[in-house]
Wavefront OBJ file of the C-alpha trace (Angstrom):
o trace
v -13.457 8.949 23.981
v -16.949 8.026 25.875
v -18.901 5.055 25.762
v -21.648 6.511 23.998
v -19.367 8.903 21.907
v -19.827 7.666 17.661
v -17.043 7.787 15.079
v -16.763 8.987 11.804
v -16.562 5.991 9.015
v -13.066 7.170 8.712
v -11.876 7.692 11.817
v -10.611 5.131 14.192
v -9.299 5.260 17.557
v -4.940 4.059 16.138
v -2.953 1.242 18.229
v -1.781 4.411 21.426
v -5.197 5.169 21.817
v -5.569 8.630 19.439
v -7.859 9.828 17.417
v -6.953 9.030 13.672
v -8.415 9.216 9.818
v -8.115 7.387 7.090
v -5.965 10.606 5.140
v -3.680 10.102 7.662
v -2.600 6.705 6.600
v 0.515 7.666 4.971
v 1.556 10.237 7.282
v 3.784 10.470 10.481
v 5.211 6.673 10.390
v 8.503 6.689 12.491
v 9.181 3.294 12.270
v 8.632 3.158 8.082
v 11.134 5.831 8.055
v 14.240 4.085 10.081
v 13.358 0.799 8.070
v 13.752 2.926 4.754
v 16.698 4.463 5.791
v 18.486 1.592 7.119
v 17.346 -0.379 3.481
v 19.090 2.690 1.807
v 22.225 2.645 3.632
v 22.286 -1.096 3.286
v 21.948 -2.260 6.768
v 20.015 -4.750 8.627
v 16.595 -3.460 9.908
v 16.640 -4.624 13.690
v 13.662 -7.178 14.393
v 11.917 -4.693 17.122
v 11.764 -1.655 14.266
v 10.124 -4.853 11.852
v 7.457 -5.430 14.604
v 6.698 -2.006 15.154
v 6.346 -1.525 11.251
v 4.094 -4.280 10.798
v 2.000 -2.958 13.872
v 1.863 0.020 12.417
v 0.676 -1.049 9.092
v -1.479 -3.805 10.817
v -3.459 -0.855 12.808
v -4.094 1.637 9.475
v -5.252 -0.809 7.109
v -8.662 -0.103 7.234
v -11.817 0.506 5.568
v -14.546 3.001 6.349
v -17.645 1.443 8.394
v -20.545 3.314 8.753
v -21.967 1.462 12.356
v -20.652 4.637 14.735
v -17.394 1.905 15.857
v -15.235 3.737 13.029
v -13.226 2.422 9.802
v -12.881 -1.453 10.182
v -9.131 -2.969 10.443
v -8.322 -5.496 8.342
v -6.027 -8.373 9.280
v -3.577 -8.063 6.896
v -1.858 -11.841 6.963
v -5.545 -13.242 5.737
v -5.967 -10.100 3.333
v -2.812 -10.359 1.587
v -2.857 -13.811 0.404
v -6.650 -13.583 -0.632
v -6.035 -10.627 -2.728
v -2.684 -11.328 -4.391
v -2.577 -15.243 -5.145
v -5.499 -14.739 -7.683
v -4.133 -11.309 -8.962
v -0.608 -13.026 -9.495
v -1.572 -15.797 -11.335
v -4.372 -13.699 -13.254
v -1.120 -11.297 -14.227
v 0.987 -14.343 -14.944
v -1.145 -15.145 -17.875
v 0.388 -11.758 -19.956
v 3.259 -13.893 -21.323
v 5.589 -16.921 -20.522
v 8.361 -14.852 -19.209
v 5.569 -13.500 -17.115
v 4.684 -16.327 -15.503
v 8.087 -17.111 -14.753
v 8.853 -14.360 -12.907
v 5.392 -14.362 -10.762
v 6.239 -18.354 -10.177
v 9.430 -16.913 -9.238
v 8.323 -13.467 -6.950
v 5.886 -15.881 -5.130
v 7.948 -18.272 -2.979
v 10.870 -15.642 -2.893
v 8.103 -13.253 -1.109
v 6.534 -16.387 0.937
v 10.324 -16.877 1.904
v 10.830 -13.329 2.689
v 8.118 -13.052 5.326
v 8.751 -16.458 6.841
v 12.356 -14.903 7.887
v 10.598 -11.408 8.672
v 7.840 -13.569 10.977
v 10.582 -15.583 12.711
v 12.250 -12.695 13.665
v 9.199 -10.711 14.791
v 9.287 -13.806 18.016
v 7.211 -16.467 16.000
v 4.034 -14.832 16.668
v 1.101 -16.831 15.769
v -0.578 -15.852 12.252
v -3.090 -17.189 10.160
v -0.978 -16.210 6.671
v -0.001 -19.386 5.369
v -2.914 -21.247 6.166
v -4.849 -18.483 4.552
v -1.943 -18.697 1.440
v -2.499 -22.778 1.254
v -6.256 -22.467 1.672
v -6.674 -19.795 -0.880
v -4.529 -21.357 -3.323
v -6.334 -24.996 -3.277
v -9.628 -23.565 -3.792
v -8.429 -21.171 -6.581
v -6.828 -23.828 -8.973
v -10.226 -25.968 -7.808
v -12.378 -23.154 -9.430
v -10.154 -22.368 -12.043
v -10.386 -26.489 -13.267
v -13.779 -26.707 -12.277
v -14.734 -23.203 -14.640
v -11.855 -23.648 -17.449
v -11.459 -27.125 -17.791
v -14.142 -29.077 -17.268
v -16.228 -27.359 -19.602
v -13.880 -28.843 -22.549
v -15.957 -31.782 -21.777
v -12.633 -34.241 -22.994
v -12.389 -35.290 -18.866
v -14.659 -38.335 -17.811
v -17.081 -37.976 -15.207
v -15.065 -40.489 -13.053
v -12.361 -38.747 -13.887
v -14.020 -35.232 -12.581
v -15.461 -37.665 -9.296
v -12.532 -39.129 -8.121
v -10.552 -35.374 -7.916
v -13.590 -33.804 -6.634
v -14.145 -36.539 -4.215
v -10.237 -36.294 -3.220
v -10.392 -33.184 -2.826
v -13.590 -33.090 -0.165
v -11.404 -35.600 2.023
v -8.423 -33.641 2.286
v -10.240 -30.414 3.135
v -11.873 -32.810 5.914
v -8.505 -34.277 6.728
v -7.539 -30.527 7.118
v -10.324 -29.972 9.360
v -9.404 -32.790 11.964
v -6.081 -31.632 12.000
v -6.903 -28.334 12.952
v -8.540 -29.677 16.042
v -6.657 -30.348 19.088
v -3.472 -32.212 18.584
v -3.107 -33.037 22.527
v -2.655 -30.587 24.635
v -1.337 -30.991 28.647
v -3.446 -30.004 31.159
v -2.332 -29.071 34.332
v -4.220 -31.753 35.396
v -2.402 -34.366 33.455
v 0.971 -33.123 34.236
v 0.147 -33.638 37.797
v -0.640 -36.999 36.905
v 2.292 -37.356 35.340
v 4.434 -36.594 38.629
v 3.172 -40.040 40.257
v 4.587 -42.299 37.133
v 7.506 -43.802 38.482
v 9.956 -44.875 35.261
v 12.077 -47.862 35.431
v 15.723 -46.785 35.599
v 17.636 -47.300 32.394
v 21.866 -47.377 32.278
v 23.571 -46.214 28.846
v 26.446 -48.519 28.590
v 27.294 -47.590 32.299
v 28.472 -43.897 31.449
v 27.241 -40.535 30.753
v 28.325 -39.167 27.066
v 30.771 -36.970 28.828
v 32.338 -39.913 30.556
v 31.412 -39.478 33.982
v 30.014 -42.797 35.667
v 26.534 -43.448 37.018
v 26.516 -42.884 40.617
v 22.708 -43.732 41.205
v 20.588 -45.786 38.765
v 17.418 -43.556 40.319
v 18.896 -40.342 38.790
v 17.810 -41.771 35.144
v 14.304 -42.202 34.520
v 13.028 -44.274 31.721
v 12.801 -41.347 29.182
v 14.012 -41.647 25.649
v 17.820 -40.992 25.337
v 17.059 -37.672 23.152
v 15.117 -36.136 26.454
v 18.237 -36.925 28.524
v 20.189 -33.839 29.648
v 24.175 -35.274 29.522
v 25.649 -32.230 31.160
v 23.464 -32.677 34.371
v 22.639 -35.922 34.179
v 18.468 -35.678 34.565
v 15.754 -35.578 32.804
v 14.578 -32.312 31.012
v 10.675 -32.949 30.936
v 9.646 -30.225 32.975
v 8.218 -27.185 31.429
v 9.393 -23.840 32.432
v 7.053 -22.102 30.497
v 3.682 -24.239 31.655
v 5.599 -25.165 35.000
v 4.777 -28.841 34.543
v 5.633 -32.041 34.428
v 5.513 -33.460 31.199
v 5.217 -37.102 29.760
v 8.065 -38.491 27.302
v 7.929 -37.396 23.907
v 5.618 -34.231 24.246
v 7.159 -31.112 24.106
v 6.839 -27.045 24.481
v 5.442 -24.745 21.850
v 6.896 -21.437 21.657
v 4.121 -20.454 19.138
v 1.126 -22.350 20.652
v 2.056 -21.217 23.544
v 1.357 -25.138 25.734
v 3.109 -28.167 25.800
v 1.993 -30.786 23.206
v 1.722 -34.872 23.750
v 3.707 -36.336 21.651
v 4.985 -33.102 19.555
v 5.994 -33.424 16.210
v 6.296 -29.968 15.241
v 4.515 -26.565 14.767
v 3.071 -26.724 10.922
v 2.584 -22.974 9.840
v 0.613 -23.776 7.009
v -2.397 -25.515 8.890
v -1.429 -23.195 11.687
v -1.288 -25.406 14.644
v 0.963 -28.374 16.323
v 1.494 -31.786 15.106
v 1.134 -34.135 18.008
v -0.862 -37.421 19.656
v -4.301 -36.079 18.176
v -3.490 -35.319 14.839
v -1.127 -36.220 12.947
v -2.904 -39.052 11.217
v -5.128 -36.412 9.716
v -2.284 -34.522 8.843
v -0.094 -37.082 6.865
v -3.874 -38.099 5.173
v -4.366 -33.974 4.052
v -0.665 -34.126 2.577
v -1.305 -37.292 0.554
v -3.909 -35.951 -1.026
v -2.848 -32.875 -1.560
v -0.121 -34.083 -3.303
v -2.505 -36.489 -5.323
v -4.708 -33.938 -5.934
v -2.157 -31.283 -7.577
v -0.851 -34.009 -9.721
v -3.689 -35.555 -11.062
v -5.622 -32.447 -11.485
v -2.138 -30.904 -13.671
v -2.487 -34.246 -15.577
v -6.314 -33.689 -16.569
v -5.575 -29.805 -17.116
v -2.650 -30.071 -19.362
v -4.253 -33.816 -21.438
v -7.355 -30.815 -21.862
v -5.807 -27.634 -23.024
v -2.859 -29.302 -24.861
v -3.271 -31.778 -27.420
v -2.602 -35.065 -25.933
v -0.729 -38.558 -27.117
v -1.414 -41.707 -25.825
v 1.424 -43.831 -24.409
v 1.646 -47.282 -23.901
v -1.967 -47.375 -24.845
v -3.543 -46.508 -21.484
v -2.108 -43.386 -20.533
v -2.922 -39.790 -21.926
v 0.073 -37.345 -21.961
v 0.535 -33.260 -23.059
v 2.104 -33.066 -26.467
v 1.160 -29.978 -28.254
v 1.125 -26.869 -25.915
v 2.113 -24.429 -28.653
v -1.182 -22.323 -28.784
v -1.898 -21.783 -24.963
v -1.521 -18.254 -24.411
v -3.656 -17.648 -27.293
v -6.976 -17.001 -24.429
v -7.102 -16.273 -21.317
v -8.587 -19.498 -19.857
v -6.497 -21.816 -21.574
v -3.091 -19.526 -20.215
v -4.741 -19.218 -16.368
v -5.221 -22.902 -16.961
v -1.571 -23.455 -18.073
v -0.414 -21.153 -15.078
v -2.505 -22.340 -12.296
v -1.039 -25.872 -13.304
v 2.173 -24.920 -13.197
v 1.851 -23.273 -9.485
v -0.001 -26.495 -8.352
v 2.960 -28.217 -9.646
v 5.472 -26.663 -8.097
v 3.516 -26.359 -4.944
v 3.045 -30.336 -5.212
v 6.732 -30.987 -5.798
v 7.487 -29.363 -2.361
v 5.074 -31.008 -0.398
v 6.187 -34.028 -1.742
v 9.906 -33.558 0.063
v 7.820 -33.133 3.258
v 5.464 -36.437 2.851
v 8.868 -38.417 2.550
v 10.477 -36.364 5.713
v 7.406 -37.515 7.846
v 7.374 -41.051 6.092
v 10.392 -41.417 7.399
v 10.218 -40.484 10.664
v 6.882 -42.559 11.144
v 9.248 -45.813 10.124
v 10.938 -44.785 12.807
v 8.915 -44.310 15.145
v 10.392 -41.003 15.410
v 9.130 -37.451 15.645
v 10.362 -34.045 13.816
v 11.225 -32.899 17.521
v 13.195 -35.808 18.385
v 15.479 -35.583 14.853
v 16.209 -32.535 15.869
v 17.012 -33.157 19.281
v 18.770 -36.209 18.288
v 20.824 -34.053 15.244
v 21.924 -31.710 17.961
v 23.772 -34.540 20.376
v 25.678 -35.660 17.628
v 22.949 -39.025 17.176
v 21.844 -39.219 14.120
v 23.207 -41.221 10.287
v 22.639 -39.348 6.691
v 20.258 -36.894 8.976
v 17.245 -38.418 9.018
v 17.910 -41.728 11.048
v 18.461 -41.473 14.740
v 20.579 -43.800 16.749
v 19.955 -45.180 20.519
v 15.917 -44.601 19.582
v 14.235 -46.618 22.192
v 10.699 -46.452 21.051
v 11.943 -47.444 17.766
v 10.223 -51.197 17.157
v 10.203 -52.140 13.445
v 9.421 -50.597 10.671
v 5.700 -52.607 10.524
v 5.242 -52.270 14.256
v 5.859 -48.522 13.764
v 3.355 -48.377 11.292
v 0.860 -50.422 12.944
v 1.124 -48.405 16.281
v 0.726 -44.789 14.020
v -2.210 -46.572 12.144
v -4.140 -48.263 14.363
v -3.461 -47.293 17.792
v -5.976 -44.782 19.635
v -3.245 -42.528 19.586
v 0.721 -42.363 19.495
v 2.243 -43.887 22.695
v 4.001 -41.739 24.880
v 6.206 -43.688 26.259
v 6.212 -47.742 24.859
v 7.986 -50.713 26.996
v 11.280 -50.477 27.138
v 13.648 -53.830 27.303
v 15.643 -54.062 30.519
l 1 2 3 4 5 6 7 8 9 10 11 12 13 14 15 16 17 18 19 20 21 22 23 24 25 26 27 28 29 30 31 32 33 34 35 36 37 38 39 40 41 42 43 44 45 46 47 48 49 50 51 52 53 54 55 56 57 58 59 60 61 62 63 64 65 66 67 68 69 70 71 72 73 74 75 76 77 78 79 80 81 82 83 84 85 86 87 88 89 90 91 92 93 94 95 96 97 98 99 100 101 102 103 104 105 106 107 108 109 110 111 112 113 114 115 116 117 118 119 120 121 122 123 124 125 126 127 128 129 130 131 132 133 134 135 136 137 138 139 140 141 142 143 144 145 146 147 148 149 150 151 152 153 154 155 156 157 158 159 160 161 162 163 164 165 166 167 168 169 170 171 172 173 174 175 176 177 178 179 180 181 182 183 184 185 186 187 188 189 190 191 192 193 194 195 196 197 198 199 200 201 202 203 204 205 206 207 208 209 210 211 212 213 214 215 216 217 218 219 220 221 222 223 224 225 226 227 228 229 230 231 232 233 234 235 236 237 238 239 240 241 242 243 244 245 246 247 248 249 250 251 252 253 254 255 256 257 258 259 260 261 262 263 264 265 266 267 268 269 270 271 272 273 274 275 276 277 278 279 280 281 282 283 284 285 286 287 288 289 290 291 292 293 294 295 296 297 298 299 300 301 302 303 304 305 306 307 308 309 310 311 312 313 314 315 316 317 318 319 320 321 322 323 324 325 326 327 328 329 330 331 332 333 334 335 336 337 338 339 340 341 342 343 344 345 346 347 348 349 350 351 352 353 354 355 356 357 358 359 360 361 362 363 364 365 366 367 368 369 370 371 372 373 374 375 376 377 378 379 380 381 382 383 384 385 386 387 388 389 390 391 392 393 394 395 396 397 398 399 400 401 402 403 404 405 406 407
C-alpha cells in the first residue's frame, strides 16, 4: 500500500503486511486451530504456537477508526483487565456462591496467564500493572460512591484513607522511575576498581585450594563462581562489567545496581533507586485495603463495639438485598484477599532488608546450598546488623554496592 493510499475504518494492514477487515476476525487462524486441537486431545500447547496465538489475537483486536490509518488495535494486556475487573465484581454481586466463584476464577485466570507469559520468553507487558492499577481505583470509587454516602464514617476517618491512598499512588510513581540502571559508562568505570582479595576458609567449596589470592576479588560470596573459581560480574548480554550486587534483567532488558528483582505488577526492576518507594507503596497498600474493608463492612453491616474503642461487623445478614451494599460487600472481600497476599510479600522483603539481603541474592544463595529455613542466607558479607541494615536502606542516598569488608 502507498503513502498516500487511505483505509477503510475496517480495514487494517494484519501483522505479514496484508490487507485485512474487521469480518475477517474470526476467520483463517492457523495457530487457534493447533492450540484447540492439541487442548482436545489433551496435550501441551508448545510455547511458540502460544506466542503466535496471542500475536494473532493481539493484531485483530481492533476497532474501526475513521482517520484514513484504518481500524485501531487495541493492546489487549491493558484492555482486558480494564474491562473485566469491574464486570467481575459487578457479576459477583448476583449471589454469594457467585462471588465465590468470581473470587475464585480471578487469581486462577491471573495465575493462568502468568505461566502462559513466562513461557511466551518473559516479554515485557503492562497487564498486571494495569490489573493492580485498575483494581485500587475501582474499590476507591466504589467506597468513595457506596459508602461514604451512609454518612456513619468520620471525616478523619474518610481523610486519613484518602490521604493514604494519594501517597501510595505517589510512592507508585517514584518507583516506576529508574531503579539504577548501568551505563556503559559506569561499567567502564567499574573495570578500574581494584577489590581487596578475600580467602574462604582457604578452599574453594569443591575442595580445591587457592592457588592465587588475586583470582578472588572482593565480591559477595553469592557472586562467586565455585566451579571456575572467578567472579561472574560480567554481563554477557550488556557486555559489561558490572559492580557487586547489581544484576541482569532478562525482561528489562539492562543490568540493574543493586537488583532486587523484576516486580510485574509495577512493571519494572527493584534496585538502588527504588526500592524505598516500593516497600512505602506496599505498606500502604496493605493499610489501605484493610482499613478501607474495616470502614466498608462497620457501614453496610451493623456494627458492635469491642473493648469500647473499636467498631466491628456483626450483622451482615441483609447485604445482597441492593446492589450497592452487595458490590460493597464484594469489592471488600477482593481488597481483602488481595491485601492478605501482599502482606506475605511485605514480610519476604522485610526480611531480606534485615538482612541486608536482596531477592536476587536469596536466590542465588538458595541455589549453592547457603541458606537456613529459606529466607536467611549464610556467609552474607554485607550483612551488618539488623539496625545498621535498616539505617543504611533508610537513610543512605542509596543502597551500597559493595560495603567494607573485614580482612
Amino acid at each position: 500500500m502507498s503513502a498516500s493510499e487511505s483505509l477503510c475504518c475496517c480495514e487494517y494492514d494484519n501483522i505479514n503486511g496484508e490487507r485485512s477487515h474487521l469480518l475477517a476476525t474470526f476467520c483463517d487462524c492457523e495457530a487457534f486451530d493447533q492450540t484447540c486441537d492439541r487442548l482436545l486431545k489433551c496435550d501441551s500447547v508448545p510455547s511458540e504456537t502460544l506466542q503466535r496465538l496471542w500475536l494473532t489475537v493481539s493484531d485483530r483486536c481492533r476497532i474501526p477508526w475513521c482517520s484514513g490509518q484504518g481500524a485501531v488495535q487495541l493492546k489487549l494486556d491493558i484492555v482486558i483487565p480494564i474491562i473485566m475487573i469491574p464486570s467481575l465484581l459487578s457479576f459477583a454481586t448476583l449471589g454469594f456462591k457467585v462471588t465465590i466463584a468470581v473470587l475464585l476464577f480471578m487469581p486462577i485466570f491471573i495465575l493462568v496467564f502468568y505461566t502462559i507469559w513466562r513461557r511466551q520468553g518473559h516479554k515485557r507487558t503492562q497487564f498486571f500493572f494495569i490489573w493492580g492499577l485498575t483494581s485500587v481505583l475501582f474499590t476507591f470509587i466504589v467506597f468513595c460512591s457506596c459508602v461514604v454516602p451512609y454518612r456513619e464514617i468520620l471525616l478523619w476517618e474518610i481523610l486519613l484513607l484518602f490521604s493514604a491512598t494519594l501517597i501510595m499512588l505517589y510512592a507508585l510513581i517514584k518507583a516506576k522511575r529508574q531503579p539504577g540502571y548501568l551505563s556503559v559508562v559506569k561499567s567502564s568505570q567499574n573495570k578500574e576498581l581494584k577489590y581487596r582479595q578475600v580467602k574462604r576458609n582457604g578452599h574453594l567449596k569443591n575442595g580445591s585450594d587457592f592457588t592465587n589470592d588475586k583470582d578472588l576479588h572482593e565480591i559477595q560470596s553469592f557472586d562467586i563462581d565455585i566451579e571456575d573459581k572467578r567472579s561472574i560480574n560480567e554481563c554477557n548480554q550488556c557486555k559489561l562489567n558490572r559492580p557487586p550486587r547489581s544484576g541482569h534483567c532478562n525482561i528489562c532488558d539492562i543490568c540493574i545496581e543493586v537488583r532486587d528483582h523484576h516486580c510485574v505488577w509495577i512493571d519494572n526492576c527493584v534496585g538502588a533507586n527504588n526500592h524505598r518507594p516500593f516497600l512505602a507503596a506496599m505498606i500502604l497498600f496493605i493499610f489501605c485495603g484493610f482499613y478501607g474493608a474495616h470502614l466498608t463492612l462497620t457501614t453496610i453491616c451493623t456494627p458492635d463495639m469491642v473493648f469500647d474503642w473499636i467498631l466491628l461487623p456483626s450483622d451482615c445478614r441483609w447485604l445482597y438485598a441492593e446492589f450497592s451494599t452487595s458490590l460493597c460487600f464484594v469489592t471488600t472481600c477482593y481488597t481483602l484477599i488481595g491485601s492478605s497476599i501482599m502482606s506475605f510479600g511485605l514480610i519476604h522483603q522485610l526480611l531480606l532488608i534485615s538482612q541486608n539481603l536482596t531477592s536476587q541474592e536469596l536466590h542465588n544463595a538458595t541455589v549453592r546450598g547457603l541458606t537456613k529455613c529459606c529466607f536467611f542466607a549464610e556467609n552474607n558479607i554485607h550483612n551488618q546488623g539488623v539496625l545498621r541494615n535498616w539505617i543504611e536502606f533508610l537513610f543512605y542516598r542509596k543502597r551500597r554496592s559493595s560495603p567494607e569488608i573485614p580482612s
